[in-house]
Structures are given as structure tokens and as C-alpha cells.
C-alpha positions, 0 to 999 in steps of 0.5 A: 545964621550970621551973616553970611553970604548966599556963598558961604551959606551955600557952602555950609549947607553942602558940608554939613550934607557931607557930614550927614551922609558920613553918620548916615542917620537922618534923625540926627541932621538937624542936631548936628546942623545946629550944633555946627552953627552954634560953634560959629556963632559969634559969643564968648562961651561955647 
């Protein structure tokens, strides 16, 4: 992850449940997780 604060880590984590539970499939949590870290990493190209 980048560096991020126990916080906003804490955060992350709780929207991307709230996401989760919108597509409510479970076998997607964890693409879905990457793909939303992935975006805020910080590179040139996305």
C-alpha cells in the first residue's frame, strides 16, 4: 500500500466493504480491492 496512516488505511478498507457489499459477490472482493489500490498508486500510467 502507500504510505498511508493506520487512519486512512482504516478507511480504505471500510469503503471498499461498502463497495463489496453493493456488488455483493464475494469472489470479486479482492479484484476489486486491488483495482481500487492500484488507481491510487502513485505512476504515471494507469
Amino acid at each position: 500500500m502507500p504510505d498511508w496512516t493506520a487512519e486512512s488505511e482504516a478507511a480504505f478498507d471500510a469503503y471498499i466493504d461498502a463497495l463489496i457489499r453493493v456488488i455483493g459477490h464475494a469472489d470479486r472482493a479482492e479484484p476489486l480491492k486491488d483495482y481500487c489500490l492500484g488507481l491510487l498508486m502513485p505512476m504515471e500510467r494507469k
